[in-house]
C-alpha positions as CSV (number, residue, x, y, z in Angstrom):
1,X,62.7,51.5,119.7
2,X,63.0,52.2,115.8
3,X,63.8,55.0,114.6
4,X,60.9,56.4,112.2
5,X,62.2,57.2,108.3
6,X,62.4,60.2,107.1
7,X,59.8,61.7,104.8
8,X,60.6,63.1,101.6
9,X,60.0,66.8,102.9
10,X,62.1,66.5,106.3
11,X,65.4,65.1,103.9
12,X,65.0,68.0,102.1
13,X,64.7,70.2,105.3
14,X,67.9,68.3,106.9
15,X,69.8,68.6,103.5
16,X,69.7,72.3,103.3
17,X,70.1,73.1,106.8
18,X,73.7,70.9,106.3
19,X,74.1,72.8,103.1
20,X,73.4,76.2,105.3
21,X,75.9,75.2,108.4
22,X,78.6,74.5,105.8
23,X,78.0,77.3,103.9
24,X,78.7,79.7,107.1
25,X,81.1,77.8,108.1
26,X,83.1,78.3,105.1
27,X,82.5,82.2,105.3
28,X,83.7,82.2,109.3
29,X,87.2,80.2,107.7
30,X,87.6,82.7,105.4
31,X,87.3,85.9,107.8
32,X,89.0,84.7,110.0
33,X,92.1,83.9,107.4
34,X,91.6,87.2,106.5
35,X,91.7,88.8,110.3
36,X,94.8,86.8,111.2
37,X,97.6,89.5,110.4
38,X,96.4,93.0,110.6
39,X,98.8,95.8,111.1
40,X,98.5,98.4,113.6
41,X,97.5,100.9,110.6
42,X,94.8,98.5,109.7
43,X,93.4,98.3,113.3
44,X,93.2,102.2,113.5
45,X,91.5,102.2,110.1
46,X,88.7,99.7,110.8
47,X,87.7,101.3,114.6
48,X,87.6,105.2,112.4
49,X,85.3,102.8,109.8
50,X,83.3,101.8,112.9
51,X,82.4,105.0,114.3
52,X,82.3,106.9,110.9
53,X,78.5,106.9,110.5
54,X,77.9,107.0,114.3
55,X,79.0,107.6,117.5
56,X,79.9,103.9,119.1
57,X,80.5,102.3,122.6
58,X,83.1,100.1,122.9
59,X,81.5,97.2,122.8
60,X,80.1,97.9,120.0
61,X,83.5,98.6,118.2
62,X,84.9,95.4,119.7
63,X,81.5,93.8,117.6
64,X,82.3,95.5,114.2
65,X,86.0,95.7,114.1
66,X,86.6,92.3,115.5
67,X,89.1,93.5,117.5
68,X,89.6,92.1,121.4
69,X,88.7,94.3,124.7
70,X,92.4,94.7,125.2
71,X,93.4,96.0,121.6
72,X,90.2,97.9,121.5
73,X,90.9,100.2,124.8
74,X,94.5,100.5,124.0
75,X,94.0,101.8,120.1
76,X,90.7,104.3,121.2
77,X,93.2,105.9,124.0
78,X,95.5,106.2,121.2
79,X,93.4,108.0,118.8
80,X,92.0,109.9,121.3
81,X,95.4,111.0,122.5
82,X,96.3,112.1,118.2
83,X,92.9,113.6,118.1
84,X,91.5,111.3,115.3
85,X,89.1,110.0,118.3
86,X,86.7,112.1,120.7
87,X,85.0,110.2,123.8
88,X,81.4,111.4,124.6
89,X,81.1,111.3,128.4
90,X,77.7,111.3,129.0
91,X,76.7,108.5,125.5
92,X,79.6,106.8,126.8
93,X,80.7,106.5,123.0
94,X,83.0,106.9,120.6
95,X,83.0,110.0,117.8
96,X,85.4,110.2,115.1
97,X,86.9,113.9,114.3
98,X,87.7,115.8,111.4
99,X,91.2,115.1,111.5
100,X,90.3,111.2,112.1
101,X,88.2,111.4,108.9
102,X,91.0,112.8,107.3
103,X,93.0,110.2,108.3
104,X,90.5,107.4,107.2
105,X,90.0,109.0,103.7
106,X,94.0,108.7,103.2
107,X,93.8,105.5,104.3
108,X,91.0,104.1,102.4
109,X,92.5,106.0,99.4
110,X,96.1,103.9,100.0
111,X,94.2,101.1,100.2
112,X,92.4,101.4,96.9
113,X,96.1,101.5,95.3
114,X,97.5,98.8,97.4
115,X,94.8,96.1,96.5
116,X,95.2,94.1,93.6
117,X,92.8,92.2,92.1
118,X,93.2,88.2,92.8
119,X,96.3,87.0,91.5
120,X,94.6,83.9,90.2
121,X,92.2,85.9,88.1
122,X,95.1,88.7,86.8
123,X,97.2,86.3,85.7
124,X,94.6,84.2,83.9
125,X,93.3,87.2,82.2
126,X,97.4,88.6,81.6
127,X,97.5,84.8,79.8
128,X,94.5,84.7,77.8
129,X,95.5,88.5,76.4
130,X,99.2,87.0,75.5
131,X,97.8,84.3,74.0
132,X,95.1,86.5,72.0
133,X,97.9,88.8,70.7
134,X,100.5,85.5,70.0
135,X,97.6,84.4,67.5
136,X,97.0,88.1,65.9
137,X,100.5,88.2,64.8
138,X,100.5,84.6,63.2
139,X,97.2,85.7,61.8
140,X,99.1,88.7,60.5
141,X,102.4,87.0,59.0
């Protein structure tokens, strides 16, 4: 049995859906480069994040923080236990406190100051403004 060709319209159908796979496969490789080494500070600051806007279950933490069951019932007893975390019985969720918002806006604020801007795209811009004030002072002399 052959094989029928393909039209015009289903190439171009075929083509982008392969352009689409690779294209969310390039943004799952990157997340998950950049979930490979979170610290235990980290952790606490995404599940706060989490339940920030809303009271969550766990499940739904282990869905937004990416972190495993394990990890996820280990770091809510945690916060529970230094009162950054409250457990609603009957929701069966997660609430953050005020001292767990507290917390998450020193966090987010050491976080601001830790991150630098890409390294790539600092230096490149550090280069081009050496370079810019080499040729003012030649223009100058």
């Amino acid at each position: 049995m052959s094989s029928p060709l393909l039209g015009t319209a289903d190439w171009v159908k075929k083509e982008h859906i392969s352009e689409d796979i690779l294209s969310i496969t390039t943004d799952i490789t990157k997340m998950a480069e950049s979930l490979k080494t979170r610290s235990r500070t980290e952790i606490i600051g995404l599940i706060l994040q989490a339940v920030e806007g809303e009271p969550l279950t766990r499940s739904e933490i282990i869905y937004q923080t990416m972190v495993n069951f394990k990890q996820t019932t280990d770091y809510t007893a945690f916060l529970i236990q230094e009162g950054l975390l409250r457990y609603l019985m009957l929701d069966r969720k997660y609430a953050i406190t005020d001292k767990g918002r507290q917390f998450l806006a020193l966090f987010n604020e050491t976080n601001k100051l830790l991150t630098a801007p890409d390294d790539d795209d600092s230096m490149a811009a550090g280069n081009l403004q050496v370079q810019n004030q080499q040729q003012e002072v030649i223009l100058h002399k």
